[in-house]
C-alpha positions as CSV (number, residue, x, y, z in Angstrom):
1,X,-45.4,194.3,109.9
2,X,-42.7,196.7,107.8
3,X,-40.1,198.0,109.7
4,X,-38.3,201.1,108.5
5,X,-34.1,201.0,108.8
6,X,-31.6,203.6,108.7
7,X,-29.0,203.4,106.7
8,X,-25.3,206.0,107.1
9,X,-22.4,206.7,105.8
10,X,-22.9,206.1,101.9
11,X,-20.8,206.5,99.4
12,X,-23.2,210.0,97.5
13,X,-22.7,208.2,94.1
14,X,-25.0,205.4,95.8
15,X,-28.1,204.9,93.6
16,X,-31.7,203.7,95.5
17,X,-31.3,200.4,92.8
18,X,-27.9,199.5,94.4
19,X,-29.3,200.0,98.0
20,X,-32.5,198.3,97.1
21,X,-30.4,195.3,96.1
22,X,-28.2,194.8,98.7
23,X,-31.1,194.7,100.8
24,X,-33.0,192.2,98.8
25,X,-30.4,189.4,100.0
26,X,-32.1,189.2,102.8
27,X,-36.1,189.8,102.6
28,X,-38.7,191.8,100.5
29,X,-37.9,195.4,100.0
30,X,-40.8,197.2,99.9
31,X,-39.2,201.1,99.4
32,X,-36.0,202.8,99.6
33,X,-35.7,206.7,99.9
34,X,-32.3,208.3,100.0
35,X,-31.9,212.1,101.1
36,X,-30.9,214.9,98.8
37,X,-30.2,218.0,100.6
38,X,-33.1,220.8,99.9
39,X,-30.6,223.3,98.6
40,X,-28.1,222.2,96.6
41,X,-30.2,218.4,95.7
42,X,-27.0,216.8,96.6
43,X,-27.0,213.3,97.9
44,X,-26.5,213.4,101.5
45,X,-24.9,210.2,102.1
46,X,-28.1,208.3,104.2
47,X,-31.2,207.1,103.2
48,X,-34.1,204.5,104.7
49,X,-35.4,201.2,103.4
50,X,-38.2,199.7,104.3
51,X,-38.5,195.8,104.8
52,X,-41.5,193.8,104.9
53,X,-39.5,191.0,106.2
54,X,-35.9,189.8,106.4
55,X,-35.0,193.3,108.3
56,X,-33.5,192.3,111.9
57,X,-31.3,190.0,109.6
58,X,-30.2,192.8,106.9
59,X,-29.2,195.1,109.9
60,X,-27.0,192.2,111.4
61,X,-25.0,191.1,108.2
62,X,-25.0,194.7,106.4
63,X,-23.9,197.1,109.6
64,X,-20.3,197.8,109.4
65,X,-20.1,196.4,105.9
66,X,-18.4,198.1,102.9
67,X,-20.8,199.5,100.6
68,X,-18.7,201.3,97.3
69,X,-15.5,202.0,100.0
70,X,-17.1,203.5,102.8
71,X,-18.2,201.6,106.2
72,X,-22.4,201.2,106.0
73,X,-24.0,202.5,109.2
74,X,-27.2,200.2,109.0
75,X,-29.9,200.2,112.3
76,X,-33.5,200.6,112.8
77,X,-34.8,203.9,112.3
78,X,-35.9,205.9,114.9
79,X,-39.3,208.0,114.7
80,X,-39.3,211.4,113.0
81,X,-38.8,214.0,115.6
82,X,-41.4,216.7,115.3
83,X,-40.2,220.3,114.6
84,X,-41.1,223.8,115.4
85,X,-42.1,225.9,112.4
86,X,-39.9,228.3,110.3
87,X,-40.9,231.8,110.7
């Protein structure tokens, strides 16, 4: 089973083949989705990987680590929160 994991606090020059990498170290990669703002399409500075495997170990050895000078926030993402419609 895949598990999906957060990941904070990038640097917004971060690129999802950088991410992807890192990530790879420790078990199959099966997609990685960083967040543009809707606006602007700025980089946000978060994203998500997926994992088929390896993930509990990724979030160990990468949380806290330094990813391009800034301190990666790396933990396993919570469900999408349903929200009310725009009117």
């Amino acid at each position: 089973m895949s598990k999906n994991i957060y990941v904070g606090n990038l640097p917004f020059s971060a690129s999802e083949d950088q991410i992807r990498g890192a990530f790879a170290n420790y078990g199959e990669v099966t997609s990685v989705k960083l967040i543009n703002d809707r606006e602007t399409g700025r980089p946000r500075g978060f994203g998500f990987v997926e994992m088929s495997s390896g993930a509990d170990e990724a979030i160990q050895a990468l949380n806290g680590s330094d990813f391009g000078g800034r301190s990666m926030k790396v933990n396993e993402a919570r469900p999408r929160e349903e929200r009310r419609p725009r009117w």
